[in-house]
Each structure stands twice: as structure tokens, then as C-alpha cells.
N, CA and C of each residue as an Amber inpcrd file, in Angstrom:
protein
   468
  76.8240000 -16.6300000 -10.5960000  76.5380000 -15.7770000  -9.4830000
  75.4950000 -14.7220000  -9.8310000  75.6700000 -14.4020000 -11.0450000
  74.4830000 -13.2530000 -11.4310000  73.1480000 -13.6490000 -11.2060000
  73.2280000 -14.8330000 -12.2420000  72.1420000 -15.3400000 -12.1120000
  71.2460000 -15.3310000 -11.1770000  71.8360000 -15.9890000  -9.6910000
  71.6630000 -16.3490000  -8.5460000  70.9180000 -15.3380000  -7.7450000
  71.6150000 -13.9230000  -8.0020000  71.1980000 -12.6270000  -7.7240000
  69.8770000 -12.5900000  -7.8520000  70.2500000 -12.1190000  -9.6240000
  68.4630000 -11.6990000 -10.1020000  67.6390000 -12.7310000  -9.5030000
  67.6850000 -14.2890000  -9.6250000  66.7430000 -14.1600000  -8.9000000
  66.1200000 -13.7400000  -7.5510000  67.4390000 -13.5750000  -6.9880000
  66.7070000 -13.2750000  -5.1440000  66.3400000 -11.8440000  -5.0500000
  66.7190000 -11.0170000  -6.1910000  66.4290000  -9.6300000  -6.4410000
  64.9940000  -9.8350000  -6.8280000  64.5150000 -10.2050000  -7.4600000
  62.9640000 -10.2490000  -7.8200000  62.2780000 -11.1260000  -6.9110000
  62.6350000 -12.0320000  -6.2310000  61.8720000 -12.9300000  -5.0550000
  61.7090000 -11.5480000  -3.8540000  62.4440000 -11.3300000  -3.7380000
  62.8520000 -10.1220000  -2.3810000  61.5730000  -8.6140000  -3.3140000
  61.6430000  -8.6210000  -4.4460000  60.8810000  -7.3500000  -4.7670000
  59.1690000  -8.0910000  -4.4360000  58.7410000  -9.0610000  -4.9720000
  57.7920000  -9.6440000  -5.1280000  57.2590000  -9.2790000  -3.5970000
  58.1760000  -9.8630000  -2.5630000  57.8520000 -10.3680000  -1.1870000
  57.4800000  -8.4280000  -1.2810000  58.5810000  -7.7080000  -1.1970000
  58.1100000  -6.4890000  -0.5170000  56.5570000  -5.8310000  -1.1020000
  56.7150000  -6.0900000  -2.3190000  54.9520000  -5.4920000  -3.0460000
  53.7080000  -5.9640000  -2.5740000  53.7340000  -7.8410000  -2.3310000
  52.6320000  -8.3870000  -1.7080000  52.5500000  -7.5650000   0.3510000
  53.6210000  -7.3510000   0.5560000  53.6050000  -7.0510000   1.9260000
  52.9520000  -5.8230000   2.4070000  53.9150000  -4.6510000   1.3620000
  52.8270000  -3.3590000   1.0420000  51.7330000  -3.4620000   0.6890000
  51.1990000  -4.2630000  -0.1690000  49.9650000  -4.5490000  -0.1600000
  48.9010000  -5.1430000   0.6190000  49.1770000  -6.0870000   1.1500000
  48.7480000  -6.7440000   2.1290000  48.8270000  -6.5510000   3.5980000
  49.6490000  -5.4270000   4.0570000  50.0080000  -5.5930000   5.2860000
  48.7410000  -4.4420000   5.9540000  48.7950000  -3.0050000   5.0280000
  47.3220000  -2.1270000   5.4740000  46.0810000  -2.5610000   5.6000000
  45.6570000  -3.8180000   4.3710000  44.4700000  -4.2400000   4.4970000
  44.3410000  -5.0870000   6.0880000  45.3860000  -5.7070000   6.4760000
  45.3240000  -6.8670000   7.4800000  45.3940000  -6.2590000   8.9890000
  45.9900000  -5.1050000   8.9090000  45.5840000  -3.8520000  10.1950000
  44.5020000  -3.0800000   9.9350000  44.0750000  -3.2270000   8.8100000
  42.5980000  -2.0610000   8.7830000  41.4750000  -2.4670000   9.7030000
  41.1680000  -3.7550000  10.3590000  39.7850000  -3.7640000  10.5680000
  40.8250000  -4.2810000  12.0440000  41.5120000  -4.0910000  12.9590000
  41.9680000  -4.4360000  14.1490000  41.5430000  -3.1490000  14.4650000
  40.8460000  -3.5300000  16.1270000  40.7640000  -2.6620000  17.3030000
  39.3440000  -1.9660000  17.1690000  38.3580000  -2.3290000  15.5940000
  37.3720000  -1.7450000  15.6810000  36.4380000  -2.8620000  16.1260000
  34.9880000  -2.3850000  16.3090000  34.0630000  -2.7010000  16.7350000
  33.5610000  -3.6950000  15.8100000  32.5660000  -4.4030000  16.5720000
  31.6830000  -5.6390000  15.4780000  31.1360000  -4.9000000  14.4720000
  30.7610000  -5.3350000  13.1660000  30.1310000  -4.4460000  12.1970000
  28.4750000  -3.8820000  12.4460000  28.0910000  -5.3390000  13.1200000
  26.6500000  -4.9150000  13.7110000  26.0710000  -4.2300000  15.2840000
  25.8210000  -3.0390000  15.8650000  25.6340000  -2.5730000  16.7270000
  24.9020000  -3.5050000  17.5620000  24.5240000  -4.1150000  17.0920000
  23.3730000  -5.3260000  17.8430000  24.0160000  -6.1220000  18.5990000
  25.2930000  -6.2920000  18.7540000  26.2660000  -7.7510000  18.9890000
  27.0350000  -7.0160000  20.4210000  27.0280000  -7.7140000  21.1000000
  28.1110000  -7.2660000  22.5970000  29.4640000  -7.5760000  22.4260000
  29.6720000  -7.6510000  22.9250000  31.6330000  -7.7310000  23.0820000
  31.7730000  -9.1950000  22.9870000  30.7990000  -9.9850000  23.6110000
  30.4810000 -11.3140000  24.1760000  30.3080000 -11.7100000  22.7860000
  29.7880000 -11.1160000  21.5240000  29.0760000 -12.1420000  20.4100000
  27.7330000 -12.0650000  20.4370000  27.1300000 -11.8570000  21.5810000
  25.5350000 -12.2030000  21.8300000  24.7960000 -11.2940000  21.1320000
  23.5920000 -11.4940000  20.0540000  22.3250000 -10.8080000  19.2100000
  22.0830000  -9.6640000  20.8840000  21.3860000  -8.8250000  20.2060000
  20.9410000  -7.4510000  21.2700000  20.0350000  -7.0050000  20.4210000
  18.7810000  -7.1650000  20.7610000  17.9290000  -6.7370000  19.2310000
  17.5830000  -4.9830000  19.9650000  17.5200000  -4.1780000  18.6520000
  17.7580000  -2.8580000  19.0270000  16.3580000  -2.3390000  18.3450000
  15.2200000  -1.7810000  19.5420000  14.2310000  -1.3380000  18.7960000
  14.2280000  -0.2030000  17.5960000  15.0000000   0.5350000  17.7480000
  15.0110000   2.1350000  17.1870000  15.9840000   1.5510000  16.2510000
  16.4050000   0.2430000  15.6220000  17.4180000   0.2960000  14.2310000
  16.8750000  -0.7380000  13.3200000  15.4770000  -0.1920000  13.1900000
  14.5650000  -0.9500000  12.3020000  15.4970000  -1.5700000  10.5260000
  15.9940000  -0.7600000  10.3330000  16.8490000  -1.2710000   9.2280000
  17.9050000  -2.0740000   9.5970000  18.8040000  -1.5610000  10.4980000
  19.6830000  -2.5670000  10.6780000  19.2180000  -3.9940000  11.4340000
  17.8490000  -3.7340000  11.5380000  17.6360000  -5.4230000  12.1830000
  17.4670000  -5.9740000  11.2600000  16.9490000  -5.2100000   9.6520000
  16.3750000  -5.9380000   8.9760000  17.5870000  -6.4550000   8.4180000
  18.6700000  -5.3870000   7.9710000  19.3520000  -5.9880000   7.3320000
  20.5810000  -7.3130000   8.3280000  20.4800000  -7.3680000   9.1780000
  20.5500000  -9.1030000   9.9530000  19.9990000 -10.1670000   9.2250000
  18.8700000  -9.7460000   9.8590000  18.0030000 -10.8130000   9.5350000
  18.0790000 -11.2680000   7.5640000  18.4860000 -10.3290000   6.8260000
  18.4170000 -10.6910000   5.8610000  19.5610000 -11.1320000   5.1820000
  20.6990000 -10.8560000   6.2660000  22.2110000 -11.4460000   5.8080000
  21.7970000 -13.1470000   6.4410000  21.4040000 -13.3800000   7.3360000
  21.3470000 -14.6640000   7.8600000  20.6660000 -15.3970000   6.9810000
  19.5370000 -15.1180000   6.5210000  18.4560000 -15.6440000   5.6970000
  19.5840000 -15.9900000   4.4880000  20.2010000 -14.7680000   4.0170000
  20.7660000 -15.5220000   2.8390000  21.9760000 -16.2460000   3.4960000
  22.3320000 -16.8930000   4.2930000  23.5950000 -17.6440000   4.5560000
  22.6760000 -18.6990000   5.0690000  21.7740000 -18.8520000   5.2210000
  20.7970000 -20.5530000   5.4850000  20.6530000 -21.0500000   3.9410000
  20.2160000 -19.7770000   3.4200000  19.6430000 -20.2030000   1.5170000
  20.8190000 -20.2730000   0.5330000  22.3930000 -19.6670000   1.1410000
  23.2730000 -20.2430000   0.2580000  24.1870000 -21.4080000   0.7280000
  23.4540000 -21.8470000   1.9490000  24.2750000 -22.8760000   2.4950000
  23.3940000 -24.3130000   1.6410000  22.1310000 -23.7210000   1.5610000
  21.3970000 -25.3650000   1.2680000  21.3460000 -25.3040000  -0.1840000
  22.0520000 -24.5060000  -0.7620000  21.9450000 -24.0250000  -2.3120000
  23.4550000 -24.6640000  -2.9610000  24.6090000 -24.5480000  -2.1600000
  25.8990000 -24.9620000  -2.0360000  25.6770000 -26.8580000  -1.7980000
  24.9410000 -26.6620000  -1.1240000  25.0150000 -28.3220000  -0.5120000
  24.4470000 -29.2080000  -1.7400000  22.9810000 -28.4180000  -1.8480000
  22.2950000 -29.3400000  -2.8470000  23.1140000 -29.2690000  -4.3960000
  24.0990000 -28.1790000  -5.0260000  24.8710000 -28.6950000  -5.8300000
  25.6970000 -29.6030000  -5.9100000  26.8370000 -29.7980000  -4.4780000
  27.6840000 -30.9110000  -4.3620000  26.9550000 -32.1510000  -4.2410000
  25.8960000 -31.6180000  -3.3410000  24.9730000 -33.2510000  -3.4650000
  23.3770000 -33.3830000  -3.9300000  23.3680000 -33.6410000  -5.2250000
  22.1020000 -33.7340000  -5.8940000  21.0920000 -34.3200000  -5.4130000
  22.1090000 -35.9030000  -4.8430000  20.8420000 -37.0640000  -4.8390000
  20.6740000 -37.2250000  -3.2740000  20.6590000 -35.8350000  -2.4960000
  20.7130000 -36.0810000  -1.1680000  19.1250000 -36.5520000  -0.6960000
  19.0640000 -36.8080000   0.4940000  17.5430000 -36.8960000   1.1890000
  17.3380000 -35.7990000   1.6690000  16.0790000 -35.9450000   1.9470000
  15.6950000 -34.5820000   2.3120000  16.3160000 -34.9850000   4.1330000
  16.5550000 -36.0910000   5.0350000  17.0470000 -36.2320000   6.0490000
  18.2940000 -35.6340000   5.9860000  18.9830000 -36.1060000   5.1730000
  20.1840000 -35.6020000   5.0450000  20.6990000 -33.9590000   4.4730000
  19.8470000 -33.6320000   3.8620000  19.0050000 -31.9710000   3.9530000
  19.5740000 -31.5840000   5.3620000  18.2660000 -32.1200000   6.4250000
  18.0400000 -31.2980000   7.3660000  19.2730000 -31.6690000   8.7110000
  20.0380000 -32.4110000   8.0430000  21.1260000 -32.9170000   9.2240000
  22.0710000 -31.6300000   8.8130000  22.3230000 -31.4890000   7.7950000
  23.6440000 -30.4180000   6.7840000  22.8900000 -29.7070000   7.6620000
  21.3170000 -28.8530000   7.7140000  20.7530000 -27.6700000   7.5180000
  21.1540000 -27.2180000   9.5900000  20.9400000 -28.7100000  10.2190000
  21.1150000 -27.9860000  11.4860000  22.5990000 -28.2470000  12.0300000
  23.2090000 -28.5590000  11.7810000  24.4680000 -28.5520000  12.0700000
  24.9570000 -27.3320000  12.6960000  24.9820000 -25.9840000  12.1240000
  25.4720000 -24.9680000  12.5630000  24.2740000 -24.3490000  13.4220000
  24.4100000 -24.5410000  15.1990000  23.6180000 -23.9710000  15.5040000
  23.4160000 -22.6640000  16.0080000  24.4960000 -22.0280000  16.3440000
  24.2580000 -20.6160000  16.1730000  24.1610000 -19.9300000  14.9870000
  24.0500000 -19.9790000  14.1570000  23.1470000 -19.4890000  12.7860000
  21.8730000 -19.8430000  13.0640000  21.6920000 -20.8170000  13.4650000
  19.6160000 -20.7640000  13.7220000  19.1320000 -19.9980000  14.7030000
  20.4890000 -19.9050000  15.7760000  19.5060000 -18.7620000  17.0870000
  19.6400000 -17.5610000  16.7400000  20.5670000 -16.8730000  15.7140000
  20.7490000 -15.5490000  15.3800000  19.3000000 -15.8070000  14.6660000
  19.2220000 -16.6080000  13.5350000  17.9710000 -16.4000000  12.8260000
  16.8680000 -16.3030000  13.9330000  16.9930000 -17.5030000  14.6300000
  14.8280000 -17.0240000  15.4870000  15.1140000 -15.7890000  16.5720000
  16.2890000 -15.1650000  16.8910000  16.5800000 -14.5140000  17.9040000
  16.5240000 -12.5350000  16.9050000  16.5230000 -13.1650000  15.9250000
  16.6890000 -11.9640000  14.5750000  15.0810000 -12.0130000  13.9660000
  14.7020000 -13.0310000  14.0190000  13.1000000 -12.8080000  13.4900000
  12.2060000 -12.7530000  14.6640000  12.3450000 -13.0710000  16.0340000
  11.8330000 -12.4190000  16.6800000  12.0280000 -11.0570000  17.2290000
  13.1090000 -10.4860000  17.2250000  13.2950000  -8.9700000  17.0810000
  12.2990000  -8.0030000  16.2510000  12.4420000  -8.9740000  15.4660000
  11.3970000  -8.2700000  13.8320000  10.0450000  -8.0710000  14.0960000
   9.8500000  -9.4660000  14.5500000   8.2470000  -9.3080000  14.7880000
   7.6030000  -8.5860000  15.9800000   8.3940000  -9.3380000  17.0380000
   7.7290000  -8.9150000  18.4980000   8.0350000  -7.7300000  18.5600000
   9.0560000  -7.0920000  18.5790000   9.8880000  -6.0550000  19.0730000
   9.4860000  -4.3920000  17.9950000  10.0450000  -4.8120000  16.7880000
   9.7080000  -3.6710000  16.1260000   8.5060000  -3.9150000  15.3370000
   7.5170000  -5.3840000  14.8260000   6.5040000  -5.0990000  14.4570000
   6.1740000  -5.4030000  13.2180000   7.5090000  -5.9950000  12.4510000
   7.3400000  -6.0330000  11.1850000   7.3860000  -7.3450000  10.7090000
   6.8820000  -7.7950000   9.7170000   6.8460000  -9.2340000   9.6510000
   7.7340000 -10.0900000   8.7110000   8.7590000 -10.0950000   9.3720000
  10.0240000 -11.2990000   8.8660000   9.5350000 -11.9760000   7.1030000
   8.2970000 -12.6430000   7.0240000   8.2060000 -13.4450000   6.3410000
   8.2820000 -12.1240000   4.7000000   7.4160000 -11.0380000   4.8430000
   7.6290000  -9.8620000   3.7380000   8.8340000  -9.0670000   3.4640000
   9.7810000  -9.4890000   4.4540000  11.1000000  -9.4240000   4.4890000
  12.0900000  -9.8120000   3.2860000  12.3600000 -10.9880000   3.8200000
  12.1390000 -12.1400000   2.8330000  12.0670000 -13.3190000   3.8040000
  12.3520000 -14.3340000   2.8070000  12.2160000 -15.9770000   3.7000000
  13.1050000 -16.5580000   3.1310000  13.4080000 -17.6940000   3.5560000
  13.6000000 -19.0540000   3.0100000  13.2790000 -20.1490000   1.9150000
  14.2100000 -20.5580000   1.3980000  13.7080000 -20.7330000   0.1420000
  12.8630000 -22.2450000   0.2290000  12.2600000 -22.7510000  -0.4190000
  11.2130000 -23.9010000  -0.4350000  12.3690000 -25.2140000   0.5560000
  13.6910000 -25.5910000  -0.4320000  13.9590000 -26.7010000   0.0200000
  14.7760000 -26.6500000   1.2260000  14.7430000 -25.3760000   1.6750000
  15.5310000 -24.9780000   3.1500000  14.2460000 -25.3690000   4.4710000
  13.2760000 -25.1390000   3.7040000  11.8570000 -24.8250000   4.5020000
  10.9630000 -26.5980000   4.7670000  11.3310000 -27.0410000   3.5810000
  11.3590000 -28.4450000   3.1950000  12.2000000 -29.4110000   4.4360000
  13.6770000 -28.8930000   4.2830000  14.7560000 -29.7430000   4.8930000
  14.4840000 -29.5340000   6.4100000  14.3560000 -28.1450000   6.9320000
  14.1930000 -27.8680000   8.6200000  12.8430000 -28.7140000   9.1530000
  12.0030000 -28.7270000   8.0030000  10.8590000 -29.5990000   9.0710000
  10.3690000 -31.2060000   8.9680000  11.6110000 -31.5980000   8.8400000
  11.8990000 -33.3400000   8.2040000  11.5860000 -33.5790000   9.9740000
  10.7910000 -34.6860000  10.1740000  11.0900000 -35.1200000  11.8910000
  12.2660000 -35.8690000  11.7930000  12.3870000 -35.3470000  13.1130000
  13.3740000 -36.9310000  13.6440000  13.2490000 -37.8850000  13.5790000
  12.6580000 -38.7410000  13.1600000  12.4960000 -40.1570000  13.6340000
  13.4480000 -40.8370000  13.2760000  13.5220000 -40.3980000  11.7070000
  14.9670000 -41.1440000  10.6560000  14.4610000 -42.7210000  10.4270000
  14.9200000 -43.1900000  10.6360000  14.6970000 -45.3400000  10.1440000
  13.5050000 -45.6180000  11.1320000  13.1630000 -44.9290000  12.1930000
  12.3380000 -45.2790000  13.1880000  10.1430000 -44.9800000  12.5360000
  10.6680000 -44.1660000  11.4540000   9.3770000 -43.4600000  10.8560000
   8.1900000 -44.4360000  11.2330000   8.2670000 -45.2880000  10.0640000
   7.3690000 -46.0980000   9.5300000   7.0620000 -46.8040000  11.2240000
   7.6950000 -47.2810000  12.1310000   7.3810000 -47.8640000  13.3760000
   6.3930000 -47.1960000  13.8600000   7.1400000 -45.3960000  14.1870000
   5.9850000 -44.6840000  14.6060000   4.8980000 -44.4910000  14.4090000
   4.8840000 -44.5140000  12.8520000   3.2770000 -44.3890000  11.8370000
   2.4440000 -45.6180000  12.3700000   3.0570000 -46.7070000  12.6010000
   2.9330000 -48.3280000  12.6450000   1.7410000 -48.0960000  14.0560000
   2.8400000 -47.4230000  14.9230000   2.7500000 -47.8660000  16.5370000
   1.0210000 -46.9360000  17.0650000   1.0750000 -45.6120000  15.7310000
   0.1880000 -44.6650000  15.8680000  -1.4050000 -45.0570000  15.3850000
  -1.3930000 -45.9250000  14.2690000  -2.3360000 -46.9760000  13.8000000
  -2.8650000 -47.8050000  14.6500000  -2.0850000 -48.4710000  14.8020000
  -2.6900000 -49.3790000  16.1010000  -2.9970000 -48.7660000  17.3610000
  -2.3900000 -47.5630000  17.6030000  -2.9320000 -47.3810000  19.3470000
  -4.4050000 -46.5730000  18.7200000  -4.6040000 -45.8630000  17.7660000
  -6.2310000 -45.2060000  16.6100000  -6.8070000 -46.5250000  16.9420000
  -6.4270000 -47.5550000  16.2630000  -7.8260000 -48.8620000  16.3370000
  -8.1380000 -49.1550000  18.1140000  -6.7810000 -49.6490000  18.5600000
  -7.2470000 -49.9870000  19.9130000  -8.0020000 -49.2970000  20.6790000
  -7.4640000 -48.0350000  20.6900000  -9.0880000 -46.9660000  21.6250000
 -10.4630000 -47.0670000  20.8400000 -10.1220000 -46.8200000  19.5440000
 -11.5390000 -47.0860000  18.5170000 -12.1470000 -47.9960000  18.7780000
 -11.8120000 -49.2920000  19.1700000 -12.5780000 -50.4980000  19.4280000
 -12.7570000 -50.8510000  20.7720000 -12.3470000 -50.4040000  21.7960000
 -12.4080000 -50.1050000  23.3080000 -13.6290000 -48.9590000  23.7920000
 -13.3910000 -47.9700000  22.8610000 -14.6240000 -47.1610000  23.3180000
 -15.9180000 -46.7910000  22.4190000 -15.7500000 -47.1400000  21.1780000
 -16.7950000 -47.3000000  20.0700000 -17.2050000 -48.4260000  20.3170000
């Protein structure tokens, strides 16, 4: 029976320490506001002329969550394609409209130019501008050759 005790005496202490511990952190951030002033109630970007820093620093949290997403990927997968790059890369598409909706804030709005900011890293920049075509490529290249000769030899 003792036995039995101590342990539910130390299961029961354990539970109460993680709870005290855990229970302030897990009410601390209820009932406040989004962290970024830019954001509506809705979620929606609000680009704010007069918070030249805080746009930047957006734009530069996003930038690094495109560059540690394709940084994460290309470790699990070495021998990827660069198609398969840019399928991972657009998948999440509200991360790309915060980004062009966050770098046009930058530019148009307050003036400053995104790219001295920072950017994107080569194989992020690489992966976003793969076309679509996918297996269809070489057809297109194919189909684009021949319609070059046929006008070439129709009107030359």
C-alpha cells in the first residue's frame, strides 16, 4: 500500500508543477491583439505607411520562412528537381501573397527597395521560376521551332 502511495504522491506532485508552469504561459497571449499592427481582425496584410520598420520587419520574417522552408526541404530531399522545388515552394499560398502584398508595401508605398532589404536565396529564386509545363516542356520547345520555321519560310 505504501508503495502504491508514493507513487501517486509524486505523479500528483509532477502533474501540479507542469500545470503551474504551464498553465500562465498558455493564458498569457489570450485576448491580445495580432503581434503585427498591419493585420485586421480578419487576418488580412494592411500595409501601414508611417511603420517603415515594422513593414520591414514583415517582410523580412516572411522572406526568412520562404528561405527556411526551401532550406528544410532541400535537406530532407537532396536529389529533388528543381520542379519538384517549385511544387514544395508554392504550395502554401498565403505566404506568397503576404510576401508580394509585403514587398509591394515596401516599394510602392513607403519607397524602399525590398531587394536591399534582403531577398531570397538563389535556389528559392531558382525553384519559383521553373514553368509549368512539367513533361509537356520539350513539346512546347518542339511546337515553338516549328511554328519559327513555318512563318520563316512563308514570309522570307
Amino acid at each position: 500500500m505504501v508503495w502504491s502511495y508514493d507513487v501517486l504522491a509524486k505523479q500528483v506532485l509532477v502533474l501540479f508543477i507542469l500545470l503551474s508552469v504551464l498553465l500562465p504561459f498558455s493564458i498569457l497571449g489570450t485576448g491580445k491583439t495580432s503581434a503585427y499592427a498591419e493585420f485586421d481582425k480578419s487576418g488580412n496584410f494592411v500595409c501601414n505607411p508611417f511603420g517603415r520598420s515594422l513593414e520591414t520587419n514583415i517582410y523580412m520574417d516572411i522572406v526568412h520562412k520562404i528561405n527556411d522552408k526551401m532550406s528544410l526541404y532541400m535537406k530532407t530531399n537532396p536529389n529533388a528537381t528543381v520542379l519538384q522545388q517549385h511544387d514544395v515552394m508554392m504550395q502554401d499560398q498565403k505566404t506568397w501573397d503576404l510576401y508580394n502584398k509585403s514587398r509591394t508595401c515596401l516599394a510602392d508605398v513607403i519607397g524602399a527597395n525590398p531587394d536591399d532589404i534582403i531577398s531570397l536565396t538563389p535556389n528559392v529564386q531558382q525553384a519559383i521560376t521553373v514553368p509549368e509545363f512539367g513533361l509537356f516542356s520539350p513539346m512546347v520547345v518542339m511546337i515553338a521551332i516549328l511554328g519559327s520555321i513555318v512563318v520563316y519560310r512563308k514570309f522570307f
